[in-house]
C-alpha positions in Angstrom: 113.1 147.0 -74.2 116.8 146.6 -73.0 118.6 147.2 -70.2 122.0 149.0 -69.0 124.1 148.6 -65.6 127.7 150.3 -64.8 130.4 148.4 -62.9 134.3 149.3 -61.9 137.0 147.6 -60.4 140.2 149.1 -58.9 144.0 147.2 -59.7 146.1 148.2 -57.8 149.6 148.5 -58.9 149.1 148.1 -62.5 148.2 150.9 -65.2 145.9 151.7 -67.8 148.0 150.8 -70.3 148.8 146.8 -69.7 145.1 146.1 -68.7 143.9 147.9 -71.8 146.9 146.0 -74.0 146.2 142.7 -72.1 141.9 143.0 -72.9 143.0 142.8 -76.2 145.4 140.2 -76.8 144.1 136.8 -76.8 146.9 135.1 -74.3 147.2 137.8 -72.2 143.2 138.0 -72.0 142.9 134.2 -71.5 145.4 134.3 -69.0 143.8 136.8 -66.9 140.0 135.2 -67.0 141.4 131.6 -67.3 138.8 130.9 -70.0 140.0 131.0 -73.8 139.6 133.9 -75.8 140.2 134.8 -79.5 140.8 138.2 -80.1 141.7 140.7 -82.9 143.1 143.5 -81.8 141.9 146.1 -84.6 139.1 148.5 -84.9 136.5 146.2 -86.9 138.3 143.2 -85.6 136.5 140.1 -83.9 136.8 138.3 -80.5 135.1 135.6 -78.6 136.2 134.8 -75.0 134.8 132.1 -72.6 135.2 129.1 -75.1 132.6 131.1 -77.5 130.2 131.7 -74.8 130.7 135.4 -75.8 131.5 137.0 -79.2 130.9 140.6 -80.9 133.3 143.3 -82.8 135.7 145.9 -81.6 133.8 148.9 -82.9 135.9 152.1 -81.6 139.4 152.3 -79.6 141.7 154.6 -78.3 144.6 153.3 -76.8 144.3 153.3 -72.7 141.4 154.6 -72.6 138.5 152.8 -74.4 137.3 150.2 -76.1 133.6 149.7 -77.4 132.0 146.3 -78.7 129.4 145.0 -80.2 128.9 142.2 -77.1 126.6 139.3 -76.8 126.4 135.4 -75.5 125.1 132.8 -76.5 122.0 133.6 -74.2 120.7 136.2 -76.3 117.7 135.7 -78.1 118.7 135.2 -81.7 116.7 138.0 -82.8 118.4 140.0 -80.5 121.1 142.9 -81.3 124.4 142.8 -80.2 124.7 144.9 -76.9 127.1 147.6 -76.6 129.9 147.1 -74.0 131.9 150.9 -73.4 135.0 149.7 -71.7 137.0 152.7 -69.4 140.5 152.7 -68.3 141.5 155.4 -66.4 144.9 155.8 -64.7 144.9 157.0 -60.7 148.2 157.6 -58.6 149.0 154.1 -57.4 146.2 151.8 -59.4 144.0 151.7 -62.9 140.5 151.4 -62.7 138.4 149.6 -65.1 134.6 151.0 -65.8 132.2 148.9 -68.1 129.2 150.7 -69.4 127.4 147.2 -70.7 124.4 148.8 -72.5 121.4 147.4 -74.8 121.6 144.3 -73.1 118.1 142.0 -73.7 115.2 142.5 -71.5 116.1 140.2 -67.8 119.2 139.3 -68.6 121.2 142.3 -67.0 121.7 141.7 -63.7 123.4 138.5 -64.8 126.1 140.3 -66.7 126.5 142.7 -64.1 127.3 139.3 -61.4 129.4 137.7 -64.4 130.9 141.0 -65.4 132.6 140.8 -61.2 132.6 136.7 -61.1 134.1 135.9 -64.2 136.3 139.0 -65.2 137.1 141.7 -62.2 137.7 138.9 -59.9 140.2 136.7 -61.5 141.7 140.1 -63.0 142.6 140.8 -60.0 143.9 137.4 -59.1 145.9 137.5 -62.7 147.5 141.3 -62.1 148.6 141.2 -58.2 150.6 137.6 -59.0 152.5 139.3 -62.1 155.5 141.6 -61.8 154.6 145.4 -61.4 
């Protein structure tokens, strides 16, 4: 059995377009969790953020708007699949809002992800984006 949780955050001043170009660029991504990440920007292409802690495969993108991975830590079981992560920008009059649809995630380990998903990422995003230059 797996489990599935939805969480957004709001940045405001900032678009669609430089979060979604910054989640994929391995700088710009380390920079705004302050943890290192390794990141190929292609469809098919690999990343690993937090020092390895998490790796996977972009699957599908369109430019903006999505991104979907194969997700997964190194907490999974190792028999485990890769979760699916469904990552939303969406542009609104004075702000970009980020959705994650983290899906297939391993039995318990959920509402973890959904506390490291605002801890580690939403939080120092928004740290990272209201200190650059609109």
């Amino acid at each position: 059995m797996t489990e599935a949780f939805e969480v957004s955050a709001f940045f405001p001043g900032q678009t669609a377009e430089k979060i979604y170009n910054a989640w994929l660029d391995s700088q710009a991504h380390t920079a705004m969790t302050g943890a290192p990440a390794e990141i190929d920007p292609v469809v098919g292409g690999k990343f690993t953020a937090w020092d390895r802690y998490i790796q996977g495969k972009t699957l599908a993108a369109e430019p903006y708007r999505r991104i979907l991975q194969a997700w997964r830590t190194t907490e999974f079981p190792e028999d485990s699949p890769d979760s699916r992560l469904e990552i939303l920008f969406e542009e609104l009059e004075d702000s970009a809002q980020v959705t994650l649809l983290h899906s297939e995630i391993p039995e318990g380990q959920a509402e973890d992800y959904r506390q490291g998903w605002t801890e580690y990422y939403f939080e120092p995003m928004g740290r990272y984006f209201s200190a650059e230059p609109k």
